[in-house]
C-alpha positions as CSV (number, residue, x, y, z in Angstrom):
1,X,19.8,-13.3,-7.5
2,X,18.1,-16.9,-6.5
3,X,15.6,-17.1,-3.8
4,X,17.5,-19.1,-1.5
5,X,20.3,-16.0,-1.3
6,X,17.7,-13.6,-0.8
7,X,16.2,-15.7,2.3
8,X,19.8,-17.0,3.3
9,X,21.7,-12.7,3.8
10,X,21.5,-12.1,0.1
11,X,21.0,-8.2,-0.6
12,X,16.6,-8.0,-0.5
13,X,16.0,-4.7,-1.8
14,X,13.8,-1.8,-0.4
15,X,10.6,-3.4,-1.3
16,X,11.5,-6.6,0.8
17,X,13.5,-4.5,3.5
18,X,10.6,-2.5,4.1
19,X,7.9,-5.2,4.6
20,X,7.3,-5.5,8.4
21,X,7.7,-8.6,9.8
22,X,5.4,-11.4,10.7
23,X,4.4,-11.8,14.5
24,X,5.5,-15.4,15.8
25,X,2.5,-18.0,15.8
26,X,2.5,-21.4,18.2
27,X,1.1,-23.7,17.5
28,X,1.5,-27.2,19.4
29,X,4.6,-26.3,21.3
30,X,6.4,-25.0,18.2
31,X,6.9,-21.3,17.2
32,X,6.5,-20.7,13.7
33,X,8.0,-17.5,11.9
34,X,6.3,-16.8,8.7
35,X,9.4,-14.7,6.3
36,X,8.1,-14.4,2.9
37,X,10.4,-12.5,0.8
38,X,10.1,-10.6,-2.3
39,X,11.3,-12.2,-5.5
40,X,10.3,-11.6,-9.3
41,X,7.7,-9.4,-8.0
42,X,5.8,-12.0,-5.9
43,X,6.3,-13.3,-2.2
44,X,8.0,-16.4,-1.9
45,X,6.3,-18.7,0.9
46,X,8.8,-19.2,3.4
47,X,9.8,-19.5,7.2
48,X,11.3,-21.3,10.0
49,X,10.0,-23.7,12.8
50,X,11.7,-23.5,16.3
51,X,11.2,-25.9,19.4
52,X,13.0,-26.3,22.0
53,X,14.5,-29.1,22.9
54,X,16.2,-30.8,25.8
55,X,17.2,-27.2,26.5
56,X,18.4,-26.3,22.9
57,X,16.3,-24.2,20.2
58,X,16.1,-26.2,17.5
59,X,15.0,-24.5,14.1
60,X,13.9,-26.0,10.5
61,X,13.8,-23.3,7.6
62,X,11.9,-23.5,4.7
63,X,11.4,-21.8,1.7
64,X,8.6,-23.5,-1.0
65,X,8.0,-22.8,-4.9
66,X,4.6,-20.9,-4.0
67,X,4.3,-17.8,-4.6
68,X,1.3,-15.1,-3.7
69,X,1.1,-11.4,-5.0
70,X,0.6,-10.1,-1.6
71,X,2.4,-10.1,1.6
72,X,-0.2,-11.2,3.6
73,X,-1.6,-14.0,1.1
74,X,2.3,-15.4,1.7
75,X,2.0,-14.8,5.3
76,X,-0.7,-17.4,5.7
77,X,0.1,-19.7,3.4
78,X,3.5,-20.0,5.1
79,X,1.6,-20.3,8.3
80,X,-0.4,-23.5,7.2
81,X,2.4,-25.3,5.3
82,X,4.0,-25.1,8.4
83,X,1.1,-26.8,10.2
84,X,1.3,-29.0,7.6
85,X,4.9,-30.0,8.4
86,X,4.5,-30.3,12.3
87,X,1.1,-32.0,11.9
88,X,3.0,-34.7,9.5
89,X,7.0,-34.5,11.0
90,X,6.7,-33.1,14.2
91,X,10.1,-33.3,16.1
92,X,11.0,-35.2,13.7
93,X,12.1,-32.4,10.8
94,X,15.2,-31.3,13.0
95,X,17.0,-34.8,13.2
């Protein structure tokens, strides 16, 4: 099964299904939502970035090559990438 499946609805498994999600971080007016995911027996960074705009939640998902041996390692790595990405894109990364 490819990564992109298992972040997209793919079937994740008990080990994924039973990790409890990460709590919701803002950060400059932008919610991020860390969602690493189990695959090949690492965590796979990835997440989404919401903001509203103009009335509408936008959202930007990512998913990246790194990978960390523990949840929480994934957690904030995901978290800082997507600093990164607002820091460099901002509003930008949903048009």
């Amino acid at each position: 099964m490819s990564f992109l499946s298992a972040l997209f609805g793919g079937h994740r498994g008990a080990a994924a299904a039973a990790e409890k999600p990460a709590e919701p971080v803002e950060y400059k007016g932008f919610v991020i939502r860390a969602a690493p995911f189990k695959n090949e027996g690492q965590y796979q960074t990835a997440g989404t970035i919401e903001r509203e705009i103009a009335g509408a939640l936008k959202e930007h998902r990512f998913v990246r090559a790194d990978a960390f041996a523990t949840y929480e390692d994934a957690v904030t790595f995901t978290l800082g990438k997507a600093r990164q990405m607002i820091d460099l894109q901002g509003e930008r990364m949903f048009g």
